[in-house]
N, C-alpha and C positions, 0 to 999 in steps of 0.2 A: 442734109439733115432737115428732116420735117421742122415746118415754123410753129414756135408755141402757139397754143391755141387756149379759149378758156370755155369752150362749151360743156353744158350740163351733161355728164354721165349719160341721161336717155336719151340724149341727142344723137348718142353716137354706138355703131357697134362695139361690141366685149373687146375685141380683139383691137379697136382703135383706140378706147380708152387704156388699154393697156400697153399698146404700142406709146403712146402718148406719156404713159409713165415713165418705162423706160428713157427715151430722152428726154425727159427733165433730168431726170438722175447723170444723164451721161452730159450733158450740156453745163451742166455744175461741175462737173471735171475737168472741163477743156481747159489748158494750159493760156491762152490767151484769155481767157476770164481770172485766173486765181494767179498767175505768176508773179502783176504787177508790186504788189504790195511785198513782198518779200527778195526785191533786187539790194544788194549790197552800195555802197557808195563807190564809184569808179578809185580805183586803188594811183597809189604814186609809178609803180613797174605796170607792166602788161597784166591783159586781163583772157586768160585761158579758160574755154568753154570744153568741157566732156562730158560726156554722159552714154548712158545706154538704156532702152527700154520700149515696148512697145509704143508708149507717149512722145520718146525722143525726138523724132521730127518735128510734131508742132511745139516739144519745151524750145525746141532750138529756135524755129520761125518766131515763137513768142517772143523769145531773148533775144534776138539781135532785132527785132522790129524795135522794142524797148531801149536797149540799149543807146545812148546818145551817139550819135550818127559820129562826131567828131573824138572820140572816144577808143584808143586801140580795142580790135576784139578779134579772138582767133581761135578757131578748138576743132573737133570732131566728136562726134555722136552717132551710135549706128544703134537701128531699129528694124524691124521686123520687114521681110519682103511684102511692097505694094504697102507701107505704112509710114507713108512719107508723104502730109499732104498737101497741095500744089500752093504756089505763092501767087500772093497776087499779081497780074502782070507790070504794077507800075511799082511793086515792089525797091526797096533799094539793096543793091550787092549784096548776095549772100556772103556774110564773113564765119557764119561758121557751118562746118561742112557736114552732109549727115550723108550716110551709107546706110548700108542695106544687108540686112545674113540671117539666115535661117533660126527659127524657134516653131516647134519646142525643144527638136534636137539641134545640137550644134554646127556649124558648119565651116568649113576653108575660111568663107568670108567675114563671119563670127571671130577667127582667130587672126588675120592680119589686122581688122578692125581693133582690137584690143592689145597686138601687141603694136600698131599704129599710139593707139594713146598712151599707152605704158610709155612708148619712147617719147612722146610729148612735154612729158614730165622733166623733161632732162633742163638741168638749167636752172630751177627754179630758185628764184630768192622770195628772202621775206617781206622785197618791196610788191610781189607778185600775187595776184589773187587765183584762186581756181576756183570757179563755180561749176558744179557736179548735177544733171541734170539726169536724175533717176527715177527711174515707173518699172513697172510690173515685166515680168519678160526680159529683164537686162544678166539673169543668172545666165540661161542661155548666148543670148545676142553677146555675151563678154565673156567670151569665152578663151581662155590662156591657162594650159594648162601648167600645174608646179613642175618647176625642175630643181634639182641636185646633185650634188657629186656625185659619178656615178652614174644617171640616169634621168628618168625622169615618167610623164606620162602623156601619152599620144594622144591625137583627137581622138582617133580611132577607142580609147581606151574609155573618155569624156563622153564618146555618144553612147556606148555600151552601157558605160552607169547613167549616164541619164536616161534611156530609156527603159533602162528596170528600175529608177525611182517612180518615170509617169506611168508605169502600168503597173506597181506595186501597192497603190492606194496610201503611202505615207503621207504622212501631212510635210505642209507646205517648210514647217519647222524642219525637220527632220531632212527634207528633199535640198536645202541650202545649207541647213551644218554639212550634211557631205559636200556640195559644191563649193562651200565656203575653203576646205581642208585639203581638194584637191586644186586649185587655185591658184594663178599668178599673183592675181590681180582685186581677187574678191577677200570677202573677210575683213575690210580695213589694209587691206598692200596699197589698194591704189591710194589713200589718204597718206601713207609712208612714203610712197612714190614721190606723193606733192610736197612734202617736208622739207623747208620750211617757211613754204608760202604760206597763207591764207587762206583757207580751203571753207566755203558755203556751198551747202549741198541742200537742194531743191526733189525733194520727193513727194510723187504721187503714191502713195499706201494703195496696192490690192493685199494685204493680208491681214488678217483677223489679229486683232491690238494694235496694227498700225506700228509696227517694233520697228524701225527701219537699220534693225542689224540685220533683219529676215527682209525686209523688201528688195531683190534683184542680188540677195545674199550681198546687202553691206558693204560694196567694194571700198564706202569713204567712212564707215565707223569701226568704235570697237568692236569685237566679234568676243561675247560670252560662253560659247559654245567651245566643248576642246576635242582635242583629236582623238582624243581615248571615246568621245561620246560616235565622233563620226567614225571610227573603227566599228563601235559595235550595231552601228546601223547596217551599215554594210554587210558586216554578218550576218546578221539577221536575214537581210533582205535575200543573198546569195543562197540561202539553204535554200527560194524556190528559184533559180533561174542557171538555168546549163548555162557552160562555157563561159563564164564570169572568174577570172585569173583573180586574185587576189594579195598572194603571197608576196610582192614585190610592194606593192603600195601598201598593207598590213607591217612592212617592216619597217615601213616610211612614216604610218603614222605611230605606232609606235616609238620609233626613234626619238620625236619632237620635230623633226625635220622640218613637218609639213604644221607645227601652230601656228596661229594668225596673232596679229597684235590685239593687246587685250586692253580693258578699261583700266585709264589711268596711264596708261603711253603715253611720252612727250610728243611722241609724233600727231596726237590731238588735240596739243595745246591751243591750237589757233584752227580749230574746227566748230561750224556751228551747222545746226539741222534745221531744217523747213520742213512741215508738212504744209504743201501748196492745196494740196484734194486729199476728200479719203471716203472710204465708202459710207460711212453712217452721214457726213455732208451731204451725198447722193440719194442715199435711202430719206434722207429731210424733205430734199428740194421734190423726191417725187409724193412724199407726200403729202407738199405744198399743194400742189397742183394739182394729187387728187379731191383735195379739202375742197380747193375754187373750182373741181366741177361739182362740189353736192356731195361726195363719198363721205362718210369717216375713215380715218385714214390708221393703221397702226404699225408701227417700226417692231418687229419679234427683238431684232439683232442682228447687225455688222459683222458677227463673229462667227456664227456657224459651221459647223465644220463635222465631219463624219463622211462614212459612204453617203453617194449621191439619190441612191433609191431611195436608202430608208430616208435621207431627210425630206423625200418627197414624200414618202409614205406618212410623216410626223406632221406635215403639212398637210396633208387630204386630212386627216383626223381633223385639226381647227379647224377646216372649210366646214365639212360637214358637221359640223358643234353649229358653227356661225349658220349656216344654212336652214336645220333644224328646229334650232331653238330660239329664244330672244333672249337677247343680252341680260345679263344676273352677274352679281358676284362670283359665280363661279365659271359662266360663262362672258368674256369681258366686250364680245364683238360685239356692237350692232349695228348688223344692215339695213340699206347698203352701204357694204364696206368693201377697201380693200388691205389686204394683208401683205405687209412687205417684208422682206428678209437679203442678206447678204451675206457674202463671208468668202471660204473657199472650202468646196468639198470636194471629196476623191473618189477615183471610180478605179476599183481594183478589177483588173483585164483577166477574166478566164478562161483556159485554157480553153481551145477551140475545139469541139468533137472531130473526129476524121470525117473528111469530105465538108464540113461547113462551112461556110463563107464566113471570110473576114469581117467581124461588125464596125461601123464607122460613126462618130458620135463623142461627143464629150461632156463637162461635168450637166451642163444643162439639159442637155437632152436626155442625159440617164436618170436626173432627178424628176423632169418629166414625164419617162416614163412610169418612173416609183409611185409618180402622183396619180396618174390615169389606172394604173392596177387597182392603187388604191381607193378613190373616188368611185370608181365603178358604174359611173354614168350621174353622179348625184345633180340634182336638176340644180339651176341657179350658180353653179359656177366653173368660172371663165382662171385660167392661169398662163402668164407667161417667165419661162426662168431664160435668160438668156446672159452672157459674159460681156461687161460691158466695152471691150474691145473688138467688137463685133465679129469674135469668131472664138466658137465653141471648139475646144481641141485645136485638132490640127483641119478639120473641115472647112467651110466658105460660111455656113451659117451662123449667127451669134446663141442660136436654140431653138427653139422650138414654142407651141402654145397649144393647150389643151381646154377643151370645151364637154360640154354636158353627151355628147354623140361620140366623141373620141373613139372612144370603145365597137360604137355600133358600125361607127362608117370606116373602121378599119376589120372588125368582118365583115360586113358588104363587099370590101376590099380582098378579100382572104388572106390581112393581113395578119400575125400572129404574134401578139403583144409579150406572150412568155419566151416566145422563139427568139425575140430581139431582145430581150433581156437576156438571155442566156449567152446572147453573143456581143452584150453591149454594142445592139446595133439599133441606136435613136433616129439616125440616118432612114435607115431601113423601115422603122416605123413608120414616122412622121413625114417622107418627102412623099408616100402616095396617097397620103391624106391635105397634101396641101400646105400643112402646120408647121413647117420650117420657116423659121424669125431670119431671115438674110436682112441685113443693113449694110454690110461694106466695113471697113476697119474704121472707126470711131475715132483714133485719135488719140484715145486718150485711154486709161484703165484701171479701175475701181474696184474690177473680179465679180464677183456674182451677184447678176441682182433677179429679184424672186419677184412677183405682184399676185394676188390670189384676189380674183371678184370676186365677190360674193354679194348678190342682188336677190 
């Protein structure tokens, strides 16, 4: 991770002063900066560590480094493949164990990992604590699907709905009331699970309000959300996608088979919540940092949410206000400035023409592109939107970054900016212009952060 630095904006290139953003924002996230303050008092029974989430690794390394060395501690926690990150070598014994299984779709390893912790549970009393260490990516990576008399639902059946959630464009709400309903383990089960120990749960918020019944879909709270609501998502979402079975699980939630426990369960009598990190924290600290080099700095909002073009499109609009004119009541930037934004936006997948290639790319780089159609070369500004778990989708880069020539040096390129829209391919844009943000997995995860210069 680049070292913070404090030099003045003209010191440095667009593209550094905005890299430079972004890790402030993400360095405010890491789990060994925010964990310490919200550890529990070592309990009289044992003390059981679980969790899951793209963060999981370093919540784990944080908490047992903390942790008093003479102190029982024991658990499991599984994260994202290659997001696991290295201990120091004089480190002391790893006591709690972290794995590793595929996201965004779910995997083999995803499901012995979670039914590994469900059985963890077994045993528990009320002299016993559970500390639940949960981030962004743990609906996935916790993956146990419902079963009942009768039958039940396959992985097989889990990756299928969830990959017509992530190319559906449904909001993040909506994409865990269903994972919530189809669920061992999510929803508030695993909190039942722990009953009736002690259960503190430690979450890093990536989603807009910060609800942590929606963060990693809730395995340790109440779940608001009912089956009749996750039925008719489903519906919905099925009218566009072949070969999507329905009828067995529609009988299921209908039934009540498949409710979660709701607020006001005893089973959360002895339950408390942390938010350790959360995106609008990040969205602060970057634009601490852009303050101390010279910028004015402005936060839109944490919350954002919609398709990923237009909000890039909604966003070229302020640049070019800010660019144009001088700051007025009715225009409120003035440069040099930079404009920040977060949240989580969606990118609905369209159907592919015959013969065209697969587009590759996720929510940043489609918001990217929304922005570059839209900006249209406008002189004076510089953007970078990139996921602060340093990887956009399912791809290697965390996004992408657009400049005043975007446009020009991807004709030069004969690259074709409405062509990769068409096939939501940012990928495709952006890696033969240079413009792909790669960092490596972060660590940690906040979800989308925006920076717009404007000099």
């Amino acid at each position: 991770m680049p070292s913070q630095t404090t030099s003045h904006f003209s010191e440095l290139a667009p593209r550094d002063v905005l890299g430079q953003l972004y890790w402030a924002a993400v360095r405010q996230a890491l789990p060994a900066h925010t964990l310490a303050g919200f550890l529990p008092p070592v309990p009289k029974g044992r003390t059981l560590v679980l969790g899951a989430g793209k963060a999981g690794g370093a919540m784990a390394h944080a908490l047992d480094a903390l942790w008093p060395q003479d102190a029982p501690l024991s658990g499991l926690v599984v994260t994202r493949y290659d997001h696991t990150p290295p201990r120091p070598a004089d480190a002391a014994p790893q006591r709690i164990e972290v794995v590793e299984a595929a996201h965004p779709v779910p995997d083999a390893a995803g499901l012995a990992a979670a039914q590994r912790i469900l059985a963890l549970t077994d045993g528990l009393t009320a002299d016993d604590l559970v500390i639940c260490l949960i981030s962004g990516g743990g609906s996935s990576l916790l993956t146990l699907p419902a079963q009942w008399v009768g039958g039940g639902i396959s992985l097989a059946d889990k990756q299928r709905i969830n990959q017509l959630l992530l190319e559906s464009g449904a909001g993040i709400q909506e994409m865990n009331c269903v994972r919530k309903h189809l669920s061992a383990i999510k929803g508030g089960r695993l909190a039942a699970a722990c009953h009736p120990a002690q259960v503190v749960t430690l979450l890093i918020s990536d989603v807009p309000g910060d609800d942590p019944s929606v963060i990693a879909s809730g395995p340790t709270v109440p779940d608001p959300t009912t089956a009749a609501e996750a039925l008719s998502i489903l519906k919905r979402l099925a009218q566009h996608s072949s070969g999507l079975e329905l009828d067995f699980i529609e009988k299921m939630l209908e039934s009540g088979a498949l409710e979660t426990p709701k607020p006001g369960d005893a089973v959360f009598a002895r339950n408390t919540v942390h938010l350790i990190a959360t995106p609008q924290q990040s969205l602060q600290a970057a634009a601490d940092a852009a303050r101390a080099m010279g910028l004015n700095a402005y936060v839109l909002s944490d919350e954002l949410e919609g398709e990923s073009r237009e909000v890039g499109k909604v966003h070229a609009a302020l640049a070019r206000t800010a660019a144009q004119r001088p700051a007025s009541p009715q225009q409120p930037f003035a440069k040099p400035c930079v404009i920040l934004s977060g949240g989580e936006t969606t990118v609905t997948v369209r159907p592919r023409r015959e013969g065209a290639a697969k587009g590759r790319g996720g929510r940043a780089g489609e918001f990217c592109m929304g922005l570059a159609q839209a900006l249209q070369g406008q002189a004076g500004v510089w953007a970078l939107a990139a996921d602060t778990d340093g990887i956009d989708g399912v791809e290697d880069n965390a996004g992408a970054l657009v400049a005043p020539d975007t446009l020009a040096r991807a004709a030069a390129a004969g690259v074709s900016l409405a062509d990769c829209l068409d096939r939501n391919d940012a990928v495709g844009f952006f890696a033969p212009l240079g413009d792909l943000f790669t960092t490596g997995p972060t660590h940690t995860n906040v979800n989308d952060f925006r920076a717009l210069l404007v000099v």
